[in-house]
N, C-alpha and C positions, 0 to 999 in steps of 0.2 A: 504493500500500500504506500511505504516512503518511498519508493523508488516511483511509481507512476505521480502522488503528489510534483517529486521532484522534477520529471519530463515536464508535468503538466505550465510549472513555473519557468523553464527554460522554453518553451516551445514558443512563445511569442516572439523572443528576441531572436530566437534561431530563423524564426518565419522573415521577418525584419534585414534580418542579414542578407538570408536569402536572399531574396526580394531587392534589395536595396543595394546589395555590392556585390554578391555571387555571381546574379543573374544578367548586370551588364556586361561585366566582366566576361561572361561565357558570349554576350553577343558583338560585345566588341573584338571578340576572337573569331568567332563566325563573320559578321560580317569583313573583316580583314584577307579572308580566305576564300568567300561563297564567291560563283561566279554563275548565274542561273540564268541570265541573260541569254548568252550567245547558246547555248546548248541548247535552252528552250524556243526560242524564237526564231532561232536558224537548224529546225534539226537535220534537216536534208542536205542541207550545205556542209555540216558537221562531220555525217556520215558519208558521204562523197569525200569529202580531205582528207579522211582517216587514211588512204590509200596515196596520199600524197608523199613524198618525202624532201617537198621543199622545195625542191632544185626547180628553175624553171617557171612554167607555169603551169594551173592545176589542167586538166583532161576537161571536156565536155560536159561530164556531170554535175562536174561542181558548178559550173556556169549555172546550166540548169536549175539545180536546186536551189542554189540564191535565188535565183529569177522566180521559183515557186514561192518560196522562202518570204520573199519580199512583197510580193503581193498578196500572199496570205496575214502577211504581219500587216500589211498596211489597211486589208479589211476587217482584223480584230481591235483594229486601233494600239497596238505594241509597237508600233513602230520606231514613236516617242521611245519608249526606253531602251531597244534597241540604241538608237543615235545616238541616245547621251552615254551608255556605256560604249560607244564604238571612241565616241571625241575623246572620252577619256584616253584611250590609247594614244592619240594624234589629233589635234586639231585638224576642222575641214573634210572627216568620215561622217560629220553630223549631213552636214549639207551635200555630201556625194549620196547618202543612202536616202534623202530626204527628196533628190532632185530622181534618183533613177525611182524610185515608189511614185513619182509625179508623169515622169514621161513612159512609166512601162504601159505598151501596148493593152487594152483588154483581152484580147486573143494574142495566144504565146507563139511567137515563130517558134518555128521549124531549130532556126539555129540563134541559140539563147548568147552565143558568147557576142558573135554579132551585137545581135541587140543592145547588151550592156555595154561592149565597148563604145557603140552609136552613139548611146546617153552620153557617155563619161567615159574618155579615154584612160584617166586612173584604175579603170577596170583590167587596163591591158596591164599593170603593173606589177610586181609580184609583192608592195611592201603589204597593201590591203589585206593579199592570200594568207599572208606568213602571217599577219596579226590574227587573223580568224584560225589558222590551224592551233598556233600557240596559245590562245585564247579559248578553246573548243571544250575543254574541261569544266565539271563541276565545280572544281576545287582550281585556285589559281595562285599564283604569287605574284601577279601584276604589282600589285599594291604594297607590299613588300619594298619591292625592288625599286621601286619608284620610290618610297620613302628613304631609301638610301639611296639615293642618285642612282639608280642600276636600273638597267633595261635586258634583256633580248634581242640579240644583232637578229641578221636574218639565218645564220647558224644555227640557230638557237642556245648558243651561250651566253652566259652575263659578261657585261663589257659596262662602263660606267656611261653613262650619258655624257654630251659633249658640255667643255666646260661652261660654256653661259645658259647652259639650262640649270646646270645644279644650282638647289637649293637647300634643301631638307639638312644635309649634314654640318652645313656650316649656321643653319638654325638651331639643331640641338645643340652644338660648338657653342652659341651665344646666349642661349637657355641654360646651360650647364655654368657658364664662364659667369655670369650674370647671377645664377642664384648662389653660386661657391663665392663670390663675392659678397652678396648679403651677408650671408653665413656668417663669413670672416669677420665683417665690422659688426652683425649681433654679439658675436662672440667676445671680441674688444671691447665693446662698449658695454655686453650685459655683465661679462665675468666681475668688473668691479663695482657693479650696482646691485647684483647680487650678494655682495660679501658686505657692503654696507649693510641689506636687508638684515644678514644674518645677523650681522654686529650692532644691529639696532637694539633701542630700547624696548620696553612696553609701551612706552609712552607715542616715541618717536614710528613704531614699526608701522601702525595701523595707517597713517599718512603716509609714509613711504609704498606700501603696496596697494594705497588707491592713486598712488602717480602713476605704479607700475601693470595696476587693469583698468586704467581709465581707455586705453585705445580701445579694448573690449565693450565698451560700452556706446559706442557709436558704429554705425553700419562700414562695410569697408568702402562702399560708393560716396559715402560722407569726407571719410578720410581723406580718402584721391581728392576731391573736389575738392577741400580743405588746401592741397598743394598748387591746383592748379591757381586756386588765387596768390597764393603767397610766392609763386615762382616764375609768372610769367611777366610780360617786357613790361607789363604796365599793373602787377603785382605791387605786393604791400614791402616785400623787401627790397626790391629798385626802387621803387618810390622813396620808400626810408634814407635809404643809400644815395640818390638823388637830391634829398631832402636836406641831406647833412652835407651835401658837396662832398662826397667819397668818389662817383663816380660820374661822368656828362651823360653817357647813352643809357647802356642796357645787360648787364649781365646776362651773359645765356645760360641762365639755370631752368629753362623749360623746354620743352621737345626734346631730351638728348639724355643719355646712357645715367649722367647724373643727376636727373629728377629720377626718373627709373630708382634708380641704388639709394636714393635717401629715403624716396618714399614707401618702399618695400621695407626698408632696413626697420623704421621707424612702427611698421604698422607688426612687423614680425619679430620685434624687439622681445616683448613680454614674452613668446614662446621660449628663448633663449635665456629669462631670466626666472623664471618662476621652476624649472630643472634644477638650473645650478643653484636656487637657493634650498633649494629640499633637499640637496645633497650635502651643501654647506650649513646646512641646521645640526649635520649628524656629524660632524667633524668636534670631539670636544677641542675647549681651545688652550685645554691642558698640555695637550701634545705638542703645539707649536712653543708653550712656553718651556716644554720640558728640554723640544731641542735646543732655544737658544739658554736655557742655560747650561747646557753640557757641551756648548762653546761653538754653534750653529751660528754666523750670521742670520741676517735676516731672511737675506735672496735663499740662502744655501737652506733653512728653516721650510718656506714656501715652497721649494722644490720639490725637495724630499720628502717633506713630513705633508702638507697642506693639500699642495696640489691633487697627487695622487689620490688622494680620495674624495677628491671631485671629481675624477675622469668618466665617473660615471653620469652622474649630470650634466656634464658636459658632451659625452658624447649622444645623452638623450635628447638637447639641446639643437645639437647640430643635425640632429638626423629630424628630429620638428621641423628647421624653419630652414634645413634643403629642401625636403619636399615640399614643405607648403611652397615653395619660392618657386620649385621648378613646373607647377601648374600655375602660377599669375598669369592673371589674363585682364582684370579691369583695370592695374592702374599702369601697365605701360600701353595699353590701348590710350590712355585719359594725359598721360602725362610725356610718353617717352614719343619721340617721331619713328617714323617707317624704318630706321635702320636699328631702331631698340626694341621690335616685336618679339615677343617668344614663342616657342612650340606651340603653346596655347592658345595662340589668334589665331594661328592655320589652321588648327583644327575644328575652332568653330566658327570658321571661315566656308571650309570645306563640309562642313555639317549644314548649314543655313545658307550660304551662298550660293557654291558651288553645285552641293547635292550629291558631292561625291563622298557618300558614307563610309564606303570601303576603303580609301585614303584617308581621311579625318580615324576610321578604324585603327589602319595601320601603326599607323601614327602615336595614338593613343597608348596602343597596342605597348609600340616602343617605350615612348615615354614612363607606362608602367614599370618594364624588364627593367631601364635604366634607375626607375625609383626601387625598384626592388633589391638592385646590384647594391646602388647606395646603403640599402639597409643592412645587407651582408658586411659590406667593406667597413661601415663603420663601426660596425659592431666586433668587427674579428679584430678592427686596430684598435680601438676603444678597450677592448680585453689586452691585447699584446703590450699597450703604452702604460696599461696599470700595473701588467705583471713584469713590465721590466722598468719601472720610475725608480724604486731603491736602490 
């Protein structure tokens, strides 16, 4: 009877979990990989190029079966989504599949390849065939490969895309560079705010950690807006600075890497500081005084004795307010310019935009592994730095 009491009190949150982070999780996987499009709405064309192997171009058939293919989809009304997963491949397959479903004859010649070259000489081409063969699958890794600059030559091996296409890697590059630098000045900044906390009085503590959850109590759309006034050209601190005769124009403390890093820093601060002071609660401060009287400087004191047994709040710290940091997405959208975007604008660029779910997918997909890597790495050096600090 306590053992079903007991499921019966866990089975909400388990439902909740499910529900709430299991279950995208599993469709941001699926969707990353599904590819139901071209298999279903081309199946004739699919089966006809099974017999292909590339070289050249396809046989008769597969003309054909496009040509069926096509005019079947464009009477079920599928066409549409056909095109938009074709342009995903390539721009300008939207409007070749869109023009030949307009000019195909109602009655089919005799000879289909004809016809479709007639339309659209792109028909004679072999890049089109080889995207529909490599594409022909349930399961695909288009979207993969795209997320990290990589393509499909017409081999069918992967080769990197040419360089003024890529983008994706030198994104996560600025996403990674960008939150590992929050981190850093949370860390700088919260390490010795939090040992004030600890060194606080009774008196003194209780106002010191409503400084330190006051940002918690405003929305994070507030915050951002909160900077855009106070940083931009005609903001309250050029104005001030203006004011006092410090400076004639305009500091550029708005649209650029450094609104970005202050304002992130600032709203992800208390992740970084309410860790390190719960670990620095448990530190008695007998120890610090035991080393320096047994002839420990101070530095040599905090090293040895102090530090290390903070390493644990601190690395719960850093592993907070990486990841929150490596999913921002409103305030360098509000405050930073086009070359301070993160992972996170592309992907709900690509989600809402675009509409290309399967890349916003991938994407996501990534960005998870990489937050998950973080949690390993930080946690196996966070153990190695404590167990070799003495």
């Amino acid at each position: 009877m306590r053992l079903v009491w007991n499921l019966a009190l866990v089975t909400p949150a388990t439902a909740l979990l499910a529900i709430c982070l299991i279950a995208p999780i599993v469709l941001f996987l699926w969707r990353s990989v599904a590819n139901p499009e071209i298999p279903t709405i081309l199946p004739q064309t699919v089966a006809a190029l099974r017999a292909w192997n590339g070289a050249g171009m396809p046989d008769d058939a597969a003309y054909a079966g496009l040509r069926r293919d096509i005019a079947e989809a464009n009477r079920a009304d599928t066409l549409g989504v056909l095109a938009q997963r074709l342009n995903f491949i390539a721009p300008g397959y939207r409007s070749l599949l869109n023009k030949t479903a307009n000019l195909l004859d109602e009655t089919p010649r005799a000879d289909a390849r004809a016809e479709l070259i007639g339309i659209d000489r792109r028909w004679d081409q072999p890049d089109i065939w080889v995207a529909l063969k490599q594409q022909s699958g349930g399961l695909t890794d288009f979207y993969y490969l795209t997320a990290l600059d990589l393509r499909h030559d017409a081999t069918g091996a992967i080769a990197r895309v040419p360089a003024d296409e890529r983008l994706f890697i030198s994104l996560f590059g600025r996403t990674l560079i960008t939150s590992l630098s929050v981190t850093l000045l949370c860390l700088l900044l919260g390490y010795p705010a939090a040992h004030l906390l600890a060194s606080a009085g009774p008196r003194g503590l209780p106002f010191l950690m409503v400084l330190v959850l006051l940002p918690f109590w405003t929305p994070i759309l507030v915050r951002t807006t909160a900077w855009v006034v106070l940083l931009q050209d005609q903001g309250l601190i050029n104005r001030l600075l203006r004011g006092a005769g410090l400076i004639d124009g305009s500091l550029p403390l708005f649209g650029n890497r450094f609104a970005v890093m202050l304002s992130m820093t600032q709203q992800l601060l208390p992740y970084m500081v309410l860790p390190l002071y719960a670990a620095m609660r448990k530190v008695p401060p007998e120890l610090v005084r035991a080393a320096s009287s047994l002839g420990a400087n101070p530095w040599r004191a905090f090293r040895r004795v102090y530090l290390p047994q903070t390493i644990p709040g601190m690395a719960a710290g850093v592993l907070i307010v990486l990841i929150l940091a490596l999913g921002y997405y409103v305030t360098p959208l509000l405050v930073g310019g086009p070359a301070d975007q993160m992972i996170s604008y592309f992907i709900a660029a690509y989600t809402n935009e675009y509409l290309n779910w399967g890349l916003a997918s991938a994407l996501g997909t990534l960005l998870l592994m990489l937050a998950g890597a973080i949690y390993l790495m930080v946690g196996r050096l966070g153990g190695t730095i404590r167990l070799g600090a003495p």
